[in-house]
N, C-alpha and C positions, 0 to 999 in steps of 0.2 A: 639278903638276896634269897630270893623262891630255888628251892631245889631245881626246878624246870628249866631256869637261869642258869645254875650253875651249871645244868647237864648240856644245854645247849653251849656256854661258851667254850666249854672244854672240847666239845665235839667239832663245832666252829674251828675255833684254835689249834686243833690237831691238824684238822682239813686245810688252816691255812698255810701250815708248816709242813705238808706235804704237798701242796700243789705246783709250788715254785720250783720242785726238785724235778717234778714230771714235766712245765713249761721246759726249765732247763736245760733238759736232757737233748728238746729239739732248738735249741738255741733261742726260745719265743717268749723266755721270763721278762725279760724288760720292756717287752712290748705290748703285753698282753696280760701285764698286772694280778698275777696269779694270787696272791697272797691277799688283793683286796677283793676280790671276788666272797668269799666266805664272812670275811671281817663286814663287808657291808650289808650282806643277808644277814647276819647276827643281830647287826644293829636295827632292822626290823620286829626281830622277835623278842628283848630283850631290855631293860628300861636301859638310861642315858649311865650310870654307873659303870655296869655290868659291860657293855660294849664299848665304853670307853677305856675303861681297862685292858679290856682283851684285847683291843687294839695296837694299843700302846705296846702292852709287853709284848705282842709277837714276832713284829718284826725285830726287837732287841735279841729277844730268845733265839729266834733264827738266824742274825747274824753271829752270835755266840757260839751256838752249835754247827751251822754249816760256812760261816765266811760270807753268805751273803740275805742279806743286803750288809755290803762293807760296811764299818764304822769311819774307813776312812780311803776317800773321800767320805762326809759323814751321812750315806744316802741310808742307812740304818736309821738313824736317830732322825732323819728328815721324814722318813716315811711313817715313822711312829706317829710324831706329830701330825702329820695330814691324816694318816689313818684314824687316831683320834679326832680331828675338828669333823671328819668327815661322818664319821659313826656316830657321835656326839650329836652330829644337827639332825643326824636320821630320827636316831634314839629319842631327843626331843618334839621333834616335830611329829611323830607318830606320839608320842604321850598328847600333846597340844591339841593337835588336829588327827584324831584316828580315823578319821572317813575320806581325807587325803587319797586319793590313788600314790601309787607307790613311785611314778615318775614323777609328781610332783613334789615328792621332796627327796627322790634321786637323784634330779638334775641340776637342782639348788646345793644339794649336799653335796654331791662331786665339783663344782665349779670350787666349791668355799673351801674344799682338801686340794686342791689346784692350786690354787693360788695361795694358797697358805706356803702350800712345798716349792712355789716359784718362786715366792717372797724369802724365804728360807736361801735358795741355791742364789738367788741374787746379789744377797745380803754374804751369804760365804763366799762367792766370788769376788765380789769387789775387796774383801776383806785376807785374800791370799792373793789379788792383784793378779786375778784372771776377768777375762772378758765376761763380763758379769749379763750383758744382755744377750748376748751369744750362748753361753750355758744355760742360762733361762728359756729361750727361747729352742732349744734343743731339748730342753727338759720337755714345756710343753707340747710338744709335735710327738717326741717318742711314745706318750702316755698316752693319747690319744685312741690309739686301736685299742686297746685297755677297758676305755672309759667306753665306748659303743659297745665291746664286749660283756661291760656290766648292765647299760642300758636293756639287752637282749635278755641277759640270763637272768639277774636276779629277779626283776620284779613277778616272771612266770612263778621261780624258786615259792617265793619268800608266799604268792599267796595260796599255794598247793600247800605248805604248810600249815599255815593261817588256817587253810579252810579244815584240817586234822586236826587242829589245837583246838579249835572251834566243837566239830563234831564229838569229839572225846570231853570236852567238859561238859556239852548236854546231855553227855552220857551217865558222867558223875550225879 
C-alpha cells in the first residue's frame, strides 16, 4: 500500500467515524447514511484493497466503540458488508475504466451495496421469523435520502481532489 493510501484511508476512516455522531445528534444518522459518505469518496482515490478494508472495519469499529450501528439486530456487520461490495466495485471500476465519469460507477456501485444489504436483512428476517419482505422493503425506502445525498456530494468531492493529486504530481 502507497503511503498516500494509507494517509487517505486513515483520514477517510476517521471522517467516517465521526460524521454519524454529528448526523445523530439531529436524529438524521439513518437516513442520511453518514458513515458511507466518506467510505465511498475513498473508494475513488484509493485501489480496490485499501477501500475495501476500510470499509469493512469501520462500521465494526464503530459499532464497538460507540453502539452503533448495532451488532444486534446485526445492522453493523450488514453495513460492513455492503460498505465493502460497494467500495470494492467503485475501487475497481476506476482501476478498469479510469476515464469513467464518477456517476457512472456511483450508481452501479450503490445499487450493487443495496441490494447486497437487502439480501442480507431478508435472508436474517426470514431466518428469526420476522416479516422478511416488510423489513426489506423498509430497509430500502429508509437509505434512500442517503444514497441522493451521496449522488450530490461525492462525485464534486472526489474530482476537487483528483484534480490536487493531479496537480501535485506534475509538480513532482
Amino acid at each position: 500500500m502507497r503511503p498516500r493510501d494509507l494517509a487517505y484511508c486513515g483520514s477517510f476512516g476517521a471522517a467516517a467515524l465521526l460524521m454519524p455522531a454529528l448526523f445523530h445528534v439531529v436524529h438524521l444518522g439513518h437516513v442520511f447514511l453518514p458513515m458511507f459518505l466518506p467510505l465511498v469518496a475513498l473508494a475513488f482515490l484509493v485501489g480496490p484493497g485499501p477501500a475495501v478494508l476500510t470499509a469493512c472495519t469501520v462500521p465494526l469499529l464503530s459499532g464497538v466503540l460507540t453502539g452503533m450501528p448495532p451488532f444486534w439486530p446485526p445492522v453493523g456487520p450488514f453495513m460492513a458488508v455492503e460498505l465493502a461490495a460497494t467500495c470494492g466495485v467503485i475501487a475497481l471500476a476506476r482501476r478498469w475504466r479510469p476515464r469513467w465519469i464518477e456517476w457512472m460507477v456511483l450508481v452501479p456501485a450503490l445499487l450493487i451495496g443495496r441490494v447486497t444489504y437487502l439480501g442480507l436483512v431478508y435472508v436474517f428476517a426470514q431466518w428469526v421469523d420476522l416479516p422478511a419482505g416488510f423489513l426489506a422493503g423498509i430497509s430500502f425506502l429508509v437509505g434512500w435520502p442517503g444514497m441522493v445525498l451521496m449522488l450530490v456530494v461525492v462525485p464534486p468531492v472526489v474530482r476537487r481532489i483528483g484534480s490536487r493529486q493531479a496537480t501535485s504530481e506534475r509538480r513532482e
